[in-house]
Each structure stands twice: as C-alpha cells, then as structure tokens.
C-alpha positions as CSV (number, residue, x, y, z in Angstrom):
1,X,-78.3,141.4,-144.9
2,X,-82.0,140.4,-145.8
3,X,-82.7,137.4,-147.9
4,X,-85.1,136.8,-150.8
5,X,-87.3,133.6,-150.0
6,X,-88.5,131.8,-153.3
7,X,-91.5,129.1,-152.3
8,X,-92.5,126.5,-155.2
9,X,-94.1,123.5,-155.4
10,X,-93.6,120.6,-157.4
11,X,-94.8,117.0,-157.8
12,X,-92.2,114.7,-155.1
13,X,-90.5,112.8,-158.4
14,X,-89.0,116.2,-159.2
15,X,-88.0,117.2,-155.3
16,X,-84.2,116.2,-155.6
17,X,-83.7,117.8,-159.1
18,X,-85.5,121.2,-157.5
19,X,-83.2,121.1,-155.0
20,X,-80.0,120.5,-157.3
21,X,-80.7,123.1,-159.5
22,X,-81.6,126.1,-156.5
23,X,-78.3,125.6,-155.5
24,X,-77.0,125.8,-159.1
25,X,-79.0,129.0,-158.9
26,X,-77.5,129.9,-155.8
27,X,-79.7,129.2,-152.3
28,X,-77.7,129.2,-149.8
29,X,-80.6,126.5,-148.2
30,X,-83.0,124.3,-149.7
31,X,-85.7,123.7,-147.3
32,X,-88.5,120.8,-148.5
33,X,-91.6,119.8,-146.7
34,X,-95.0,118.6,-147.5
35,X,-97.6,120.4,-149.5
36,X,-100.5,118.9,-148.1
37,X,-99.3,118.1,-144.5
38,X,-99.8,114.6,-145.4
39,X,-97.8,113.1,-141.8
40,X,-95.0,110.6,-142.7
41,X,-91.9,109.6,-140.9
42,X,-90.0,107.2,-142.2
43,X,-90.6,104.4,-144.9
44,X,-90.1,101.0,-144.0
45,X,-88.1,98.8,-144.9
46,X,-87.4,97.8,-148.1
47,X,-90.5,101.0,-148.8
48,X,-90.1,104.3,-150.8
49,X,-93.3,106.1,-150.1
50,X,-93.3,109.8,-150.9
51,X,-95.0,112.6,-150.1
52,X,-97.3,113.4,-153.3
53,X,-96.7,116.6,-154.1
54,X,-93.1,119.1,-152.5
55,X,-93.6,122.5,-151.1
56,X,-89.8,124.0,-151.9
57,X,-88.5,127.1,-149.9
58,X,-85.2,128.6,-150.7
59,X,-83.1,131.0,-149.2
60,X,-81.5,133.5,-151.7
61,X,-79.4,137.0,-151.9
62,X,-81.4,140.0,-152.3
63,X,-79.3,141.2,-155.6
64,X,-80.4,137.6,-157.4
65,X,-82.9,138.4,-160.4
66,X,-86.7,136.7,-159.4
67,X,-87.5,136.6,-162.9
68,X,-84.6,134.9,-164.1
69,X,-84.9,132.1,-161.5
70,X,-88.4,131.8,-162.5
71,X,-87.7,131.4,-166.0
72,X,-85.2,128.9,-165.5
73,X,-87.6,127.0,-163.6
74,X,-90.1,127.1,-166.3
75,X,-87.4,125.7,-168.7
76,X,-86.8,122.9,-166.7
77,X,-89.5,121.8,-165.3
78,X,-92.4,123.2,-167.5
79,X,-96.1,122.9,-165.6
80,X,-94.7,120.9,-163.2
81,X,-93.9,124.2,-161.2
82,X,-96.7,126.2,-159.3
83,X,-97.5,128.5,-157.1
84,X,-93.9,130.7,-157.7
85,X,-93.7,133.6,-155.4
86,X,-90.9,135.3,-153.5
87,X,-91.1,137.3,-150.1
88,X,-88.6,139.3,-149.0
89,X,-87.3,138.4,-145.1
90,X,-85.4,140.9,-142.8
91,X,-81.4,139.9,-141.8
92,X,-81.3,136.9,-139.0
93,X,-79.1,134.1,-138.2
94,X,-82.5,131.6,-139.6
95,X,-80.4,128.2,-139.4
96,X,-79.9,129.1,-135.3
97,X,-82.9,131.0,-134.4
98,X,-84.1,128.1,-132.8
99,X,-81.3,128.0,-130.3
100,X,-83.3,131.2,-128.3
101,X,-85.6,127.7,-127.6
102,X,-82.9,125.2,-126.4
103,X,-83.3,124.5,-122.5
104,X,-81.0,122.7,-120.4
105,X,-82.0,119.0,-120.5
106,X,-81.5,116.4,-117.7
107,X,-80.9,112.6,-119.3
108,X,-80.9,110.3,-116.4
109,X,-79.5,110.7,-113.0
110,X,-76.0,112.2,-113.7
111,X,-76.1,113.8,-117.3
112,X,-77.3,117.3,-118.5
113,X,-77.3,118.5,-122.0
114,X,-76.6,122.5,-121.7
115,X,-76.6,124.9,-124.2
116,X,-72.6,126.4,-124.8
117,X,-73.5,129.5,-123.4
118,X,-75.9,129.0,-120.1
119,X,-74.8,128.0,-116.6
120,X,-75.4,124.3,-115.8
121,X,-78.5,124.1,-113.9
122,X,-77.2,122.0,-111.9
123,X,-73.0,122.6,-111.2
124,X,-72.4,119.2,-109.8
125,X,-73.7,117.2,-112.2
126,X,-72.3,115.7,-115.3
127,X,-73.0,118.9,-118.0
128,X,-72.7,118.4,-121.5
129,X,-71.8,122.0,-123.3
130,X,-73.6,121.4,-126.2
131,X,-73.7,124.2,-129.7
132,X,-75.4,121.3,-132.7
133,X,-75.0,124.2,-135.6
134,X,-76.4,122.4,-137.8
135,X,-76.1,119.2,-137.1
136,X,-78.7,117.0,-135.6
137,X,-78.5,116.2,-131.4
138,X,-79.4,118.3,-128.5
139,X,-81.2,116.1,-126.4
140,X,-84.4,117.1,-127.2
141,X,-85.3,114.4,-129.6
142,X,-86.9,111.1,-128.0
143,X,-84.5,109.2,-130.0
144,X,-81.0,111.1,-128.6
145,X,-82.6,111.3,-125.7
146,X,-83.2,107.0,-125.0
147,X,-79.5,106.7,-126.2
148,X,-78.5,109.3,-123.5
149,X,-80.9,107.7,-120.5
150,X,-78.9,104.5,-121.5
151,X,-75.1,105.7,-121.2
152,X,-76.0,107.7,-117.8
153,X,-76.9,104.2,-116.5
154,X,-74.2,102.5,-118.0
155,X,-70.6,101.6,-116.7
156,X,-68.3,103.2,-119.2
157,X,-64.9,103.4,-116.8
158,X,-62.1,102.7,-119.9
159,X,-64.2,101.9,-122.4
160,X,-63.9,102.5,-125.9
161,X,-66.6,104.0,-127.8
162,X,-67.8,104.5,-131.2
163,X,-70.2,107.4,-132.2
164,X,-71.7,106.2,-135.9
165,X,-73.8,109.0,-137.5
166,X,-72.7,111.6,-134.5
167,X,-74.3,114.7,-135.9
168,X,-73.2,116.8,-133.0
169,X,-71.4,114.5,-131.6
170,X,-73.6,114.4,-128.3
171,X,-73.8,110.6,-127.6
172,X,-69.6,110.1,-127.8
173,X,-69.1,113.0,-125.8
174,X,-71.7,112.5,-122.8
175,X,-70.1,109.0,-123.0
176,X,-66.2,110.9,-122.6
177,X,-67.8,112.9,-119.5
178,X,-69.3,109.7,-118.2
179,X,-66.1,107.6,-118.1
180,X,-65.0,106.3,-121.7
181,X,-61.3,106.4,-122.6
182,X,-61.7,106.7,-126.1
183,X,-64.7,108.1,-128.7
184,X,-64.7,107.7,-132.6
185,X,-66.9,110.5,-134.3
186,X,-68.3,109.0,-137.9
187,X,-70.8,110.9,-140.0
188,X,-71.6,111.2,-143.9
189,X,-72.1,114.8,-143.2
190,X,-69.4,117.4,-142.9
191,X,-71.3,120.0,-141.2
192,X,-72.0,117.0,-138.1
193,X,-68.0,116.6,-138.2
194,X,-66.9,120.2,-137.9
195,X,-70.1,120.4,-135.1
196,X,-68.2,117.2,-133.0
197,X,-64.7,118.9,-133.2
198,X,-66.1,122.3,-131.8
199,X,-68.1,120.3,-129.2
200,X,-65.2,118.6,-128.1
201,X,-63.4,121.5,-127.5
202,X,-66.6,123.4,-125.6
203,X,-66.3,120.4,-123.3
204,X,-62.7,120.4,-122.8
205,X,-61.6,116.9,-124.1
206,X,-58.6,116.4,-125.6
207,X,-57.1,115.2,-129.2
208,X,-56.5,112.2,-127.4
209,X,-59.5,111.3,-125.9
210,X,-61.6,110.9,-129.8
211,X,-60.9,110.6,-133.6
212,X,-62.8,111.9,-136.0
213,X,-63.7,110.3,-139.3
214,X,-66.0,111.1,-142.4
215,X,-68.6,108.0,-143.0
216,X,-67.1,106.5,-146.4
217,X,-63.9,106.3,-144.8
218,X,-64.8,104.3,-141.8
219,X,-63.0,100.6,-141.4
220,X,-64.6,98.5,-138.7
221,X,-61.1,98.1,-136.3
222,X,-59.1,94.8,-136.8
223,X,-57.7,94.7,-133.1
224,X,-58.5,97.8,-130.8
225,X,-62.9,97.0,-131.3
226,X,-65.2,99.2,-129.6
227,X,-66.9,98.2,-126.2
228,X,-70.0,100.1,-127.3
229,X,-71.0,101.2,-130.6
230,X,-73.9,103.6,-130.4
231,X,-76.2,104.6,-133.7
232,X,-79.0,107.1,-133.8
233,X,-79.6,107.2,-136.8
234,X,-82.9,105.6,-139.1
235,X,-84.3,102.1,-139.5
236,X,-83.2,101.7,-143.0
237,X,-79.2,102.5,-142.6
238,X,-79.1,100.6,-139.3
239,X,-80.2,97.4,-141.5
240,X,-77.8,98.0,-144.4
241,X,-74.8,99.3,-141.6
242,X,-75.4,95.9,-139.3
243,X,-72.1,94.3,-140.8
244,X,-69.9,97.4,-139.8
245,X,-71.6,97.9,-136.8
246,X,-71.4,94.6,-135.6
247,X,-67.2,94.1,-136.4
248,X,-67.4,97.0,-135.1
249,X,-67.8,95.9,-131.3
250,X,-65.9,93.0,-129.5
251,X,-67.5,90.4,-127.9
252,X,-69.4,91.0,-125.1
253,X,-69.8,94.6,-126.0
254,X,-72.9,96.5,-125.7
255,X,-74.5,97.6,-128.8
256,X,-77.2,101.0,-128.9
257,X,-79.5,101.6,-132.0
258,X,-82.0,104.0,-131.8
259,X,-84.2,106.5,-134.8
260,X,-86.4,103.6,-135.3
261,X,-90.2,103.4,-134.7
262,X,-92.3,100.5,-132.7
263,X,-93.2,99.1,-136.6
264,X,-89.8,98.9,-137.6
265,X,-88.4,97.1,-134.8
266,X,-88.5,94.0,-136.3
267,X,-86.6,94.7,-139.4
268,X,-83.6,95.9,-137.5
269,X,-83.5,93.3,-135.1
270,X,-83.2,90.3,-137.5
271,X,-80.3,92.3,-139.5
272,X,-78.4,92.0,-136.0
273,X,-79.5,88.6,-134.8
274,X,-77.1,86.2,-135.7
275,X,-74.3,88.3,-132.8
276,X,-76.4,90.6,-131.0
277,X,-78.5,89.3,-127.9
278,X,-81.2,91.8,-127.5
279,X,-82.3,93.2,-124.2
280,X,-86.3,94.4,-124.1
281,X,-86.8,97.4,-125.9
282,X,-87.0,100.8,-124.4
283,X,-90.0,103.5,-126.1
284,X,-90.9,106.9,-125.9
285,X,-93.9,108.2,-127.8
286,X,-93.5,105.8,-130.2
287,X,-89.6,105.7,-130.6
288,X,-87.3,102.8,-129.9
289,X,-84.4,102.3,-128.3
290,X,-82.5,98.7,-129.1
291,X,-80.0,97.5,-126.6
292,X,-78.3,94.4,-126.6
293,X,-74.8,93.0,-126.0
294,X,-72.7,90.6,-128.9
295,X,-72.4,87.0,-128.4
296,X,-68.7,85.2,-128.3
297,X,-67.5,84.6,-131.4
C-alpha cells in the first residue's frame, strides 16, 4: 500500500518526546536526522552534545487524518514545531530497499559476508549468508568489518564465543563457520535477536552450536567463560559494560572492541586496564579496532 510521510522539525531537547508521541499517533518508523547537516558521530565520553535543531520523518497509513496529527502536534509542542508537511510515497519494502545495494564482501583471507540470496562469489571459501533486516551488521561498516579481519586470522578451533550487542548476529556466526564450538547472541534490541536466530538458520548451525539472550538478562558465566568476547558496539557502552565484559572472558582470553573513533581510544582502554593487555590498535578511516588478551587472575 502507499504510505503518508509526515517531515517536522523541532529543537533536539524535544527529539525523544517527537518520537514517542508519532508512535502514539501511529508511524510505523520514526526516522531522525540533522536539520542543518551539522556532522557528528558520537559524543565522548562522559559528553552529551546534540545536534541543534531535529529534522523528524515518519512513516504513516494513508487512511490517518494529516490534520489531526498536526493539531496534536501544535498542542504539544506549540512553536516549537515547523516546517509541517506531508508527501504521499508509492508502496515499497523502504526498511530493505537498501539490500538491492548489498554486495558480497571478502573479510580477510577465508571469510565472505554474502547476501542470503546470491551465490558465493567464491564457493570454497568460508561464506557467511547474511539477511540484517533491521538490525545492524553486514560487513560493510569499517567497524564490523575490523572485528571480522580479526576472527578470519584468528585460531578459534573449540572456542567459546560471546557476541555482545550482535545486531545481526554477523561476528558470532562468522566465528561458528570459522571454528568456534559455542556462540552466545546478546542485544538490547529485539529486532537484532530475531535477525541472529534467522541468520543462524540461513547458515545452517544448529540449536546447539549458540544461545540467544536479550541484553538485561545477560549474567557474565560463573564457570563455562568465554575464550573471546567480541563488542561492536559504541565508545560509551563499552566503558560502562567493561565489568561484564571482562567476567565475561577467562584468562588468557582474547577480548574484541570495536565502534570507537581514534579520540575515544583512550577512554575505553583505561575502563579495561586493570585485566586486559592491549595489543596495538587496528584503524580504518578513522575507526578502531581494540584487541587485547586478559591477564591471570
């Protein structure tokens, strides 16, 4: 069916409110970007810089009333709103039009990322059938793509392995197809879960092979520790998560952090430093890749 796009703009204190009431209203997505195209990636540490001013795009059922949203969105947010208008957009899939873009990827020497439904480029190599949804990881991004470089080189025969923020679950299962025993899937995000399971069974891997477990209800493992614990995720959360992720791993286990810039590199390292022995960093258009393996305890 065709949609009914509704664009507003707002000052950024209002952004999460906006987005909480469209959905009240009914979007089925929310989409939020800059106004200005003022660049920013993420803050620092400890930082809460915003954009200025929110440019809001929702996606919404044809039979919806326009002027009704509007007028609610007068009500509750007065002059803050501007620059209302709706445009009407023909039927498509939008949340997977990108996918007509997704090329095979090669990560390393063994691994290729491949979309579910092309050939392998390469038969003989280690192919990762890969569908994100909407969930992020394809092996596109500089920062999935460090993380994958480093568990085609690695030794992963047996090895237990834990996935923390696995959007689509791409660095626990190339890490299956390379040799691991066992993978642990943990994200704060439904859609990412759902996108692992399906992804586990487009590759073939069995019940046995993984578990599965939303974010909030993730223990760190009294006895059976992970050998690697990989996290591509941002610089902030891999500060505040260094406790779990580091009773997370045994000793002498390798540990994987990546979604950081150069700048932030720092930060993350000294949440880690009292178990983790860093390796040098590995960078790719600005994006770090940490590596480094526990100390004894």
């Amino acid at each position: 069916m065709p949609w009914l796009q509704l664009h507003v703009t707002v000052p950024a204190e209002h952004a999460a409110s906006l987005e909480t009431l469209l959905q009240r209203l009914g979007a089925h997505s929310v989409t939020l970007c800059d106004r200005e195209d003022t660049p920013i990636l993420e803050p620092g540490v400890g930082e809460t810089p915003l954009w200025p001013t929110i440019r809001a795009s929702a996606l919404f059922d044809t039979g919806v009333k326009a002027a009704d949203i509007v007028s609610t969105l007068q009500a509750d947010f007065g002059s803050n709103t501007t620059d209302i208008n709706f445009e009407q957009l023909k039927d498509k899939a939008w949340e997977r039009e990108w996918l007509k873009y997704f090329e095979p990827v090669r990560c390393g020497e063994r691994l290729w990322i491949c979309p579910g439904e092309q050939a392998p480029p390469d038969p003989h190599a280690v192919n990762l059938l890969l569908d994100p949804g909407l969930a992020f990881g394809t092996g596109t991004h500089e920062t999935t793509r460090l993380c994958l470089q480093w568990l085609d080189r690695a030794n992963l025969a047996g090895q237990r392995v834990l996935d923390f923020g696995c959007g689509s679950g791409i660095l626990g299962i190339a890490a299956l197809l390379l040799g691991a025993s066992h993978a642990t899937f943990s994200d704060n995000d439904p859609q990412a879960l759902q996108a692992s399971r399906d992804n586990l069974g487009r590759n073939a891997l069995t019940t046995a092979d993984r578990h599965i477990c939303h974010a909030k209800d993730y223990k760190p493992p009294i006895r059976a520790r992970f050998d690697v614990v990989l996290a591509n995720i941002l610089a902030g959360p891999l500060v505040e998560l260094a406790p779990i992720l580091q009773a997370s791993l045994v000793a002498g286990g390798q540990l994987v952090l990546s979604g950081l810039r150069e700048e932030q590199a720092n930060a993350v390292q000294s949440a880690y430093a009292s178990t983790i022995e860093f390796d040098p960093p590995a960078q790719e258009n600005g994006w770090l890749r940490l590596s480094g393996t526990r100390r004894p305890d």
